[in-house]
N, C-alpha and C positions, 0 to 999 in steps of 0.2 A: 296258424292257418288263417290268411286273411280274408278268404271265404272260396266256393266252389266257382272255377274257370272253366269256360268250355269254347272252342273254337268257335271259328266263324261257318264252317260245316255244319257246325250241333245246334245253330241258330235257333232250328224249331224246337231240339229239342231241352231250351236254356232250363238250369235249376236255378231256384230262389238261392238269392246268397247265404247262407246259414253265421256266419262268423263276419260281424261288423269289426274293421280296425278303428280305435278309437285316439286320442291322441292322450299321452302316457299321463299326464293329468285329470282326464277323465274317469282311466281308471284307477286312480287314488280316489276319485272323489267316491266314484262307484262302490268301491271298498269299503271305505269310511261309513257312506251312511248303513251298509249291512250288517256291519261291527256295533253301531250307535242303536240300528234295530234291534239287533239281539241282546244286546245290554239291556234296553228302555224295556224288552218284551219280559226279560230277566226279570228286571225291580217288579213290572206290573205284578207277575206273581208271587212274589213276594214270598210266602217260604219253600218255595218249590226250589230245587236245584237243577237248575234248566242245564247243566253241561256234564250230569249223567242220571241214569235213572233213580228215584228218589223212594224212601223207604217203602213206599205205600205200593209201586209199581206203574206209576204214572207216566211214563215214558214216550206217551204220545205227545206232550209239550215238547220233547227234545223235536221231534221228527215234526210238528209243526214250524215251530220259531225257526228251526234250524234250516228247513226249506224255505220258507219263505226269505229269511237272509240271503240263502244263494239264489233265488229267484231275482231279488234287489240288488246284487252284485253284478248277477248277469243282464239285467234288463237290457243297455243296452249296447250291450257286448254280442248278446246273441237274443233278441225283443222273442221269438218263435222259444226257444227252448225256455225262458223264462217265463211262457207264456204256461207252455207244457208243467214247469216244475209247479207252477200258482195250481194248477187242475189236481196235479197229483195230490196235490198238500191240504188242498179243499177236500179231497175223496178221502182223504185219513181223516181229518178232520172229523167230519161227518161218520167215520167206520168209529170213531173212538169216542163218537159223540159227545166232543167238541162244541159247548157252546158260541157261536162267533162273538167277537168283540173286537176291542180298538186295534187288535194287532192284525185285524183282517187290514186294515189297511193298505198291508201290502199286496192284494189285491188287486185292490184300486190303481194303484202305482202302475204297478206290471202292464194293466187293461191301457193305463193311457200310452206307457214307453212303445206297446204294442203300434196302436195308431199312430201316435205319431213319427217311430222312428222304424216300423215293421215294413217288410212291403207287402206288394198288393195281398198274398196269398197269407201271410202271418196275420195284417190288418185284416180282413174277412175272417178268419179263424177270432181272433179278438171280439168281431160284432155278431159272430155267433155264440163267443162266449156270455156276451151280455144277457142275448135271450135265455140260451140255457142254462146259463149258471143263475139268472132270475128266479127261473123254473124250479130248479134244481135246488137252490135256497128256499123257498117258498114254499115248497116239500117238506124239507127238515125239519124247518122251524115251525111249521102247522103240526105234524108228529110229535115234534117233542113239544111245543107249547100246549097241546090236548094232555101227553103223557102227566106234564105237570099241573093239569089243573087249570092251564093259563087262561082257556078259551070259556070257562064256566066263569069266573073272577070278570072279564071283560065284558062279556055278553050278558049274560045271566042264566047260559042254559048251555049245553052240550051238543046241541041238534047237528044234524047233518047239513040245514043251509047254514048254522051258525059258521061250521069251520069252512064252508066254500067258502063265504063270504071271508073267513080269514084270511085263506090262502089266496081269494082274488089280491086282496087289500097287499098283503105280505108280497105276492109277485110284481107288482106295480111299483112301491116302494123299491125293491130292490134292482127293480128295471130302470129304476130314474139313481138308484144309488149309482150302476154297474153304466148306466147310459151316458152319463156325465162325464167322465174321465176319456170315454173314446170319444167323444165329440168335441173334449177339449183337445187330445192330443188330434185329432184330426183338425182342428182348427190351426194346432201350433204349426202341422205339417203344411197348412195352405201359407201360412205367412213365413213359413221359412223356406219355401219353396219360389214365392213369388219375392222375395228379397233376393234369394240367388239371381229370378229371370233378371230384374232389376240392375242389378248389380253386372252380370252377363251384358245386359243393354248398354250400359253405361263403360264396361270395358270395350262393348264391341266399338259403340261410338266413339271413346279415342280411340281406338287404331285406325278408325275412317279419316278423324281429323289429322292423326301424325300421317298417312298416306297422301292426304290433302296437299298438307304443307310439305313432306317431300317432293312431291309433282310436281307445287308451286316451286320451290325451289330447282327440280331440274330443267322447268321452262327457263326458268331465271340464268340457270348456269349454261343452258344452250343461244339462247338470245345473245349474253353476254360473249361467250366465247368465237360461237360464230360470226357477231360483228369485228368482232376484232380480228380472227384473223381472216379473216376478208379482207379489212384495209389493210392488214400488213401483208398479204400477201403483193394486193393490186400496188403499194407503193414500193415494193422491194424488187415487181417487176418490173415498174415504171424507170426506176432509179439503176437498172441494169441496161434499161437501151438507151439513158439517157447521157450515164457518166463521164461520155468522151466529147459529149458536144457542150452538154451542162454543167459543168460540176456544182455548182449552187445549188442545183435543181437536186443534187443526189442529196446535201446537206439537210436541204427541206426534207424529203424523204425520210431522212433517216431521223430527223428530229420527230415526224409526224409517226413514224415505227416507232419510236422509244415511248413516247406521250400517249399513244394506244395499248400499249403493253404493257405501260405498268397502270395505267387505270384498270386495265382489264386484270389484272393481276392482282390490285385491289378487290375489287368485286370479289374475284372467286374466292379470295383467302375469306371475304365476307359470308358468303355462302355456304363455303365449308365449313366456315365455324360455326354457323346456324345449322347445319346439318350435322354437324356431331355433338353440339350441344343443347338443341331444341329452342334456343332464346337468342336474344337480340336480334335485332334487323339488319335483315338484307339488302342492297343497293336498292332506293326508290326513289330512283329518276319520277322526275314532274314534267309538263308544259317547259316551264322556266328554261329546262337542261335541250329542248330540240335545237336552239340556235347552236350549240356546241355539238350537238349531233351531228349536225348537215355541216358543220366547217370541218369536223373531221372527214366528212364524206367526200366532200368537196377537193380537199388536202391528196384525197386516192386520188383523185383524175376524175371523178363523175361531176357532172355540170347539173346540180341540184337548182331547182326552183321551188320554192313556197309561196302560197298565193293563199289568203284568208281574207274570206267575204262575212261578214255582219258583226257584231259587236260581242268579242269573246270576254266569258265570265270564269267564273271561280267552276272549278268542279272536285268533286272528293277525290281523297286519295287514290282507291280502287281504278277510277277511272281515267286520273291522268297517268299513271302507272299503265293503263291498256293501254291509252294513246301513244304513249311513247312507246312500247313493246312493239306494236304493231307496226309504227312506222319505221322501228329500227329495224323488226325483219323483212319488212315490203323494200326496201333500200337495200337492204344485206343482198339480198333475191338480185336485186336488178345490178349489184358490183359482182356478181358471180356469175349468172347468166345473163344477164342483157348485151344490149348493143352499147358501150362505153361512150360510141360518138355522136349518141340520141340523147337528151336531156332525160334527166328524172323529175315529173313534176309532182309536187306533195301540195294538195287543197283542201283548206279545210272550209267548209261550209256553215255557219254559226245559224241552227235556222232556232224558232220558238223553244223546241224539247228537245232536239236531238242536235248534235254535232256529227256530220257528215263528213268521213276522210276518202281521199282518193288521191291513192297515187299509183303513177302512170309511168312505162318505160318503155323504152323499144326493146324489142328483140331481133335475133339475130336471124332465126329462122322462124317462120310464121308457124303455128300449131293450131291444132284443137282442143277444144275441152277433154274428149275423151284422150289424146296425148300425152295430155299435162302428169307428170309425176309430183303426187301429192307426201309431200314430205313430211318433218318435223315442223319446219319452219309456219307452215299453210293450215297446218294441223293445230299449231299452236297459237297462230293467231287466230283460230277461228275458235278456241275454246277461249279467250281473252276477254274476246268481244261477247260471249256470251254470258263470261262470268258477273258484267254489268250487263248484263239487261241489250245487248246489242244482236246486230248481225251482221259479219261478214260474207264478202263472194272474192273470189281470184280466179281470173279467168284471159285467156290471151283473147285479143280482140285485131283479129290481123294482124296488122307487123307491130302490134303492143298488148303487153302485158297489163292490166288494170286492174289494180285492189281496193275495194269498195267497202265501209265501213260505217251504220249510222249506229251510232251508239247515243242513249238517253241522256239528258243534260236536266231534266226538272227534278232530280231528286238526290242529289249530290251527297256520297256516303264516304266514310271516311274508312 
């Protein structure tokens, strides 16, 4: 039974789980030590025969040891009914007047398995066992310690403050005996509670980071792809109206289709393998690789221009990796919607901290901002530039298209 279920209806009215599953080594271990208590509680009595009643009629050691054993067995199989069996075995105890001693121990045990592996309503049952069973010890032992004499031998008189004072003393003692074990297993239950949240944290956060880099990776795998077939589209139509007047013109063509194809083909097999096996790097294009950009651009029919004002430096990985994203899709943008027979201008602007991109196209039909169909492409560069520290706009400005990018250059991260 691996404890009481109740729908999602019975919500208010949920029962405490009764029947903890434990994992099949636990309860060996659980076993073991209630076989090891009963044995050790065996020797302590030494000629009693604790596994049946013994000649004198002493049979209330069986029904002690013998509870409390299943008490230790069950702790924490079921913490509530072991909690129960300690109460029972205490109240025999005490009917068979039962001196306590070291074998009460398991008591003790039971009190802590209570807090710390009870819930709420067993743990409370537990901390009111402390008081009462303080109570309730502290009773006994002032009775039977008067009965024998104890409290004349101690004190030196028999008086009625002599045994309050007993039994104050006796209950305090056995509040700190009964108090300690739920206080440690409530302790153990805080640190193994917040090692889960812990742990829980630390799972949650990788899944954020693999989400990450698969994001990062489908940006990568859309950048790539759609530059590519963009210019193999725009050269395969080129090389169709051209054929009969050019033929050279179609060989270029078709050399410039193969040389984007299988790079792009590269890349993906690259991407893929980082997305099915979480390691090695993915294509990271730099600065260095844009002059190979714009000649493939170039190779489709668009009439690229690059223009770069102030003195360009080094910058981290992260953010030549933007640079290039960004202007491979602001160019992808303008070989698929723009005006083919308006130049494409890319500028970079080198000022103190920021590097400033802009690049500019015609289009075909004039829009508005609110017009503009914001896509993967626009979407993607604007999370780029933000992932260094930048800001992007794209916006049609009459009969052109202009994508605007200052991204930070004093702080160069790899």
């Amino acid at each position: 039974m691996p404890g009481v279920h109740v729908g999602a209806t019975d919500a208010a009215y949920r029962v405490p789980m009764v029947i903890r599953t434990l994992k099949k080594q636990q309860y060996v271990v659980d076993v073991a030590i209630a076989v090891a208590y009963y044995v050790l509680a065996a020797q302590y009595f030494g000629g009693y025969n604790v596994y049946f009643a013994n000649d004198t009629g002493d049979n209330g050691y069986i029904i002690i040891i013998g509870g409390y054993a299943l008490a230790l067995a069950l702790r924490r199989v079921s913490p509530g009914i072991a909690l129960g069996i300690a109460w029972v075995i205490s109240i025999v105890q005490m009917w068979f007047d039962v001196s306590p001693s070291v074998y009460n121990v398991a008591t003790l045990i039971v009190v802590y398995t209570a807090s710390a592996y009870g819930g709420r309503i067993v743990r409370s049952l537990a901390l009111a066992s402390v008081g009462v069973g303080a109570l309730v010890a502290a009773a006994f032992l002032t009775v039977q310690g008067a009965a024998l004499g104890v409290s004349e031998s101690i004190f030196g008189f028999s008086t009625l403050p002599a045994t309050i004072l007993q039994f104050v003393l006796l209950f305090f003692a056995m509040l700190f005996v009964l108090g300690v074990p739920w206080l440690l297993g409530l302790l153990v239950r805080w640190m193994t509670r917040n090692r889960e949240s812990r742990e829980a944290k630390e799972a949650a956060e990788q899944i954020v980071i693999v989400e990450q880099e698969r994001n990062r990776i489908a940006r990568d795998m859309h950048d790539v792809v759609a530059h590519s077939l963009a210019v193999v589209i725009a050269q395969s139509d080129g090389a169709r109206y051209v054929r009969r007047t050019d033929p050279e013109a179609v060989d270029e063509a078709l050399l410039a289709i193969s040389t984007t194809a299988r790079d792009a083909l590269g890349d993906v097999r690259l991407l893929l393998g980082q997305l099915r096996h979480s390691q090695g790097d993915g294509p990271q294009p730099v600065l260095a690789d844009l002059d190979r950009l714009l000649d493939q651009f170039r190779a489709s029919g668009l009439t690229v221009v690059f223009e770069q004002n102030g003195q360009p430096r080094p910058l981290g990985t992260a953010h030549e990796l933007s640079v290039y994203r960004i202007v491979q899709e602001a160019i992808t943008n303008a070989l698929r919607h723009g005006d083919h027979a308006r130049d494409v201008t890319v500028r970079f602007d080198w000022l103190p901290d920021t590097l400033d991109i802009s690049i500019t196209n015609g289009i075909d039909v004039p829009t508005t901002t609110a017009e503009l169909h914001i896509g993967h492409g626009l979407a993607g560069m604007t999370e780029r530039a933000a992932l260094v520290g930048g800001l992007l706009q794209a916006a049609p400005d009459g009969s052109r298209f202009v994508v605007s990018a200052s991204l930070p250059t004093n702080a160069p991260t790899s």
